[in-house]
N, C-alpha and C positions, 0 to 999 in steps of 0.2 A: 311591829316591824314587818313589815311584807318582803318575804324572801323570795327568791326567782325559783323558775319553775326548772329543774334539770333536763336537760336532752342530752340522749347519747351523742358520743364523740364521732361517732360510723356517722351517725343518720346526720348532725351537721354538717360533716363534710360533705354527703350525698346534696346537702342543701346549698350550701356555698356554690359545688359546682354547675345545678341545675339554675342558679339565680345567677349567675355571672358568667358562665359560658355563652352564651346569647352575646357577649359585651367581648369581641375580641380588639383588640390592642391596630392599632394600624402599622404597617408595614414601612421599612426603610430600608436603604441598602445601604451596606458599609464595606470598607476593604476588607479583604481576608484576614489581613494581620489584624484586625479590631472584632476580628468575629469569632473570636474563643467565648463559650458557655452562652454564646446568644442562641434563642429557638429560631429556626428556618422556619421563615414564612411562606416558602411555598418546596414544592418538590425540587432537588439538583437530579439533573439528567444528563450523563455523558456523553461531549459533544464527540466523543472519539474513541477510538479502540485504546486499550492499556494496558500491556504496552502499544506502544506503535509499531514493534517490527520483532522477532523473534531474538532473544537474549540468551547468552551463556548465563549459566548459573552457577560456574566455577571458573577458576584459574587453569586450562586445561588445552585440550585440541577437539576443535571440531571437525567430526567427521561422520561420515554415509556408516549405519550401525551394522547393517545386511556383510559389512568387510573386517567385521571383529566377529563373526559368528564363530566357535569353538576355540576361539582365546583362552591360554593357560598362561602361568605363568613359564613353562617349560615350553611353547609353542605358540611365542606371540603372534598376534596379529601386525605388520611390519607397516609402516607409510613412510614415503615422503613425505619432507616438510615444505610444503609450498608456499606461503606465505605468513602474515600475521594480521590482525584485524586491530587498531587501536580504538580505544576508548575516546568516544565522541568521534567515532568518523563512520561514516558508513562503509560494510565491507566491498572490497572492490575484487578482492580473490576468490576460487573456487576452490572448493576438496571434491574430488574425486574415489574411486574405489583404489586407488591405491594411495591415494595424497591428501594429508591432513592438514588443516592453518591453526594456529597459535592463537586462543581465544583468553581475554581474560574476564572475569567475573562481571557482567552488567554488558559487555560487548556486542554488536551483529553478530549474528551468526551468518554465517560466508553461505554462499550456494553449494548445493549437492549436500551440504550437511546436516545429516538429521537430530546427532545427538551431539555432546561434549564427554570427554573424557577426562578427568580428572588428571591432573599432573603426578600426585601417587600413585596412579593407576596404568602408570606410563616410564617409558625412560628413555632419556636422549641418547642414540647412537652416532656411532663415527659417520662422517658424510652425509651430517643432515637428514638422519632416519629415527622414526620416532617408533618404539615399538609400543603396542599396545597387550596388557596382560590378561585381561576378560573381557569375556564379551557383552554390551552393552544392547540398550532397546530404544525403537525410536522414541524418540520423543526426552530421553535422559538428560537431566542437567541442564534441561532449556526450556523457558521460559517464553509460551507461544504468543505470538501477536492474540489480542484481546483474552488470554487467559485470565488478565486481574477484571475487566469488566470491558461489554462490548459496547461501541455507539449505541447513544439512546435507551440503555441500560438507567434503571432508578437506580444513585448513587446514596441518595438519606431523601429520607420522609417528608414531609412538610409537618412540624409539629418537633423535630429531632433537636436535640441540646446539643449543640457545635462543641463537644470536650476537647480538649487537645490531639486527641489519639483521630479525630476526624479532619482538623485541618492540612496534613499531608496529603490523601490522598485528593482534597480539593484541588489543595495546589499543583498537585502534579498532573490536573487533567485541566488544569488552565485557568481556573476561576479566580479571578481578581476583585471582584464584586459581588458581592451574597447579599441577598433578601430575608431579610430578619425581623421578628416583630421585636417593633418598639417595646424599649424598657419600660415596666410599671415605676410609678413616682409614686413614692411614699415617705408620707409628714409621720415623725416622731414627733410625740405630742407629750411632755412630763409634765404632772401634774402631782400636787401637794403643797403643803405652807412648808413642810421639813426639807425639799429640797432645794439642794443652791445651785447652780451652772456650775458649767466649766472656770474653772480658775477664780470662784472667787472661794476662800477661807471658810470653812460650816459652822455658825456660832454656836452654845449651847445647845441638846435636843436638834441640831439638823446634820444633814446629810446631803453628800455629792449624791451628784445623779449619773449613775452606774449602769444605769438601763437602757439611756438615751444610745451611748458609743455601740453598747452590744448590740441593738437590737438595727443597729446600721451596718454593724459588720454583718451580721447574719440576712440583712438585706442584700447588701451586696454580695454574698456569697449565693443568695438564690439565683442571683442574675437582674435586680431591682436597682434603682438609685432613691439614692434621696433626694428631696424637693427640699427641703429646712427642716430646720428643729426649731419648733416651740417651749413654753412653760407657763403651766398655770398654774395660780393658787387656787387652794380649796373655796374655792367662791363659782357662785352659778355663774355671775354677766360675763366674768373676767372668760372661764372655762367655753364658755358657748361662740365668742368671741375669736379665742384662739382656736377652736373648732371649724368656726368658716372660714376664718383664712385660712388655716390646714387644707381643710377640701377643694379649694379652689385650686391652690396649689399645686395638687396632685391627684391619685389615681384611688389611692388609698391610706388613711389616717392612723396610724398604732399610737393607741391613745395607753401611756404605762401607769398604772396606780388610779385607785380611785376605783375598780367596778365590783366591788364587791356592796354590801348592803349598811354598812356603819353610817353613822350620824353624817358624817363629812365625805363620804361617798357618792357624788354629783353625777357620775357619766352618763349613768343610766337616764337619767332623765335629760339633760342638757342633748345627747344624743338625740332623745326623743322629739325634741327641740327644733331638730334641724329643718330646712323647709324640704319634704318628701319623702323622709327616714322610715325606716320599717326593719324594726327590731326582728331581728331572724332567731335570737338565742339570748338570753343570761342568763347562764348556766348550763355550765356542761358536765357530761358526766366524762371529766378528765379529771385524774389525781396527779402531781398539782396542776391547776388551774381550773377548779370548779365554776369560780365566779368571772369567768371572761365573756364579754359583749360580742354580739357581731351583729353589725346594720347593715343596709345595703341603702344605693341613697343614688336616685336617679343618676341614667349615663351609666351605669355598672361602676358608679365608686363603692367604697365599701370604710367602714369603720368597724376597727376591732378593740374591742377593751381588754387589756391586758393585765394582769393580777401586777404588782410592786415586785414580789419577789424574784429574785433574778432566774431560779431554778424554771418555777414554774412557768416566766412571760416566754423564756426559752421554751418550754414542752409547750406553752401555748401556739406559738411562733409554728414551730415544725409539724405540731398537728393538724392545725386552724388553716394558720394566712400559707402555709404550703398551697392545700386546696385551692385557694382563689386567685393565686400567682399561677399556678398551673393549669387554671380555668380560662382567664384573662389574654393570656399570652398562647393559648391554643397547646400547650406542650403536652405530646403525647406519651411523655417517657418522664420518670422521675429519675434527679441522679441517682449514681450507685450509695445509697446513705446508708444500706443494710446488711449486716452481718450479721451470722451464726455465732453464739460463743457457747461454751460451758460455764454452769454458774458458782460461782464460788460463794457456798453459804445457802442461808434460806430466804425468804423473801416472801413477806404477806403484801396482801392490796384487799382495798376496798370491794365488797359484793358490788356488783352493777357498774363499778368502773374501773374504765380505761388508763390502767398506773402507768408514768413512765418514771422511775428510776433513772436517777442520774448513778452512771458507773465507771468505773475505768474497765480499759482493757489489758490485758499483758497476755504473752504468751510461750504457753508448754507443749512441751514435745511436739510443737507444730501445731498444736492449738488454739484457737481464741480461749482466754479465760476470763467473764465476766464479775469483777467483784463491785457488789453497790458498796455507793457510797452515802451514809446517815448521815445525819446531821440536822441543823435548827433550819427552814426555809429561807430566814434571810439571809444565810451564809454567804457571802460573796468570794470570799476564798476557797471554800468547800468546794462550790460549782465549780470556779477554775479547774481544779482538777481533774473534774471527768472529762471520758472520751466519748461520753454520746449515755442514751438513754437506753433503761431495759424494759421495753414494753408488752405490759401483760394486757391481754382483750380482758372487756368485763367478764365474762361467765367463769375465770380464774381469777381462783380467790388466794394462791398462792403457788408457788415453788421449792421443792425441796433442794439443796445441794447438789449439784452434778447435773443440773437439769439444764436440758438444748433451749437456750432464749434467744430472743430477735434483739439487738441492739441498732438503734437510732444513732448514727455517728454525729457529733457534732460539727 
């Protein structure tokens, strides 16, 4: 039996992204509201100052500061109250060194006024007099034209993941239209005589296919779509078959089951198969997922062979086809997928390879605390309940209790 040859988990990824970076993705634009978690395909740059015009940053009075100099609360600083400023209008009143206007939170600030004063910090007198109890400095409580960012200022990167937390401040400098690369397509491809699809009943000896749903969620969770879902049996014509139509289809193939070395084990070669194919890897030095495929296959598509198991096609997924989604798509940032925890317990791995540990998380006294989770590889319940992986680099060959680990969230 001719067994594949292992490469590190580092040095494939290094390879993934040197053979498909060359291959970026073409560019679209879509509206704001559809551009959460897409990558910007080119640089945003503010067409404007942010704010537009200088703002109170309290409920307060604005007024000239140089006229609260030696404010006590036993020897206020005294104003008129001259005006008021409303929300969404621009101020049309002045303060003066003795006359202050009514400002509330997000408002213009009136002319002559350098600073705001807090309404705590203040008290209404008889006859429309506001005293002021300390003394304040310019620039207090207010919010300067272009202090959030100036015209023509770079606002995100070209390569940046549009998270949530970045689509406000788009919107608030006017963009209705964002330039984005196009989504990767990617074919789920299950293969085996033991699995059935969706909705039909498993007879003796088979099994649902469990692998096909997850490995679309966790597609679309990178920011990918799916093109279709296949299935094939352990057969060469049939697998090679469902193979070209997959890549045609799409950008990139996750082919689940089938790549490891047993009698009924086709990928490898049926991959081989393809017209232009060039095996980059079978075998990696990832625990689970030793026996996963990667091809690369004119045009920068790509085919990945995926172990059955659910644990591992996952640690394959996150290790592997992250690289070539983040090569593809030009993305210069990965999300935030990694935490710190403490470990709960000990924990061995393989000499020379890269473990990931499926574990939960929970937490103490304001802690992460990581506890793996054991179990058989085809568990499919087990998986369910972890919250991400605990990943040890090959030259560590273990962890004792209480030890600082990186955790891969799911």
């Amino acid at each position: 039996m001719k067994f594949f040859r292992i490469v590190s988990a580092a040095a494939l990824r290094e390879t993934i992204r040197e053979t498909f970076g060359a291959f970026r993705l073409s560019a679209e634009t879509v509206p704001l509201r559809s551009a959460a978690s897409r990558v910007l395909a080119s640089d945003m740059i503010s067409p404007e100052d942010a704010p537009a015009f200088d703002r109170s940053q309290v409920d307060g009075y604005a007024l000239p500061s140089a006229s609260t100099t030696g404010a006590t609360e036993s020897i206020p600083s005294v104003f008129r109250l001259a005006g008021r400023v409303k929300m969404g209008e621009a101020a049309t009143v002045t303060a003066d060194t003795v006359s202050c206007i009514y400002v509330p939170t997000g408002a213009m600030m009136p002319g002559g006024a350098d600073c705001a004063a807090k309404i705590e910090d203040c008290e209404e007198l008889p006859d429309g007099m506001i005293a002021v109890f300390r003394p304040h400095s310019p620039g207090e409580n207010v919010l300067r034209r272009g202090d959030d960012c100036r015209e023509g200022m770079l606002v995100l990167a070209k390569g940046s993941v549009l998270f949530p937390r970045r689509i406000a401040p788009l919107a608030a400098l006017g963009f209705m239209e964002i330039p984005v690369v196009r989504k990767p397509r990617y074919a789920v491809v299950s293969t085996g005589d033991e699995i059935v699809p969706e909705g039909i009943p498993p007879a003796p000896g088979q099994i649902r296919d469990s692998n096909a749903p997850s490995l679309a969620a966790m597609t679309e969770a990178m920011g990918g779509e799916i093109s279709g879902f296949s299935r094939s049996n352990d057969d060469e014509n049939s697998l090679l078959q469902v193979l070209r139509e997959a890549v045609e289809s799409s950008d990139c193939v996750l082919v689940s089951g089938g790549s490891s070395v047993g009698e009924r084990d086709h990928v490898r070669r049926v991959i081989g198969e393809l017209p232009g194919s060039r095996i980059l890897a079978h075998g990696v030095g990832l625990k689970p997922g030793k026996p996963a495929i990667v091809a690369s296959l004119p045009g920068g598509k790509a085919v990945f062979g995926l172990p059955g198991h659910p644990a591992s096609s996952a640690a394959v997924f996150l290790a592997l086809v992250g690289a070539y989604h983040e090569s593809v798509t030009g993305q210069t940032e990965a999300p935030a997928r990694t935490v710190r925890a403490r470990l709960d317990g000990s924990l061995r791995s393989s000499a020379g390879m890269e473990t990931w540990q499926p574990c939960t998380l929970s937490e103490q006294n304001s802690e992460l605390i990581a506890t793996p989770l054991f179990g058989r590889s085809g568990s499919v319940t087990l998986f369910s309940r972890a919250d991400g992986f605990l990943v040890l680099p090959p030259e560590v060959e273990g962890l004792e209790n209480g030890a600082d680990v990186s955790v891969r969230l799911l």
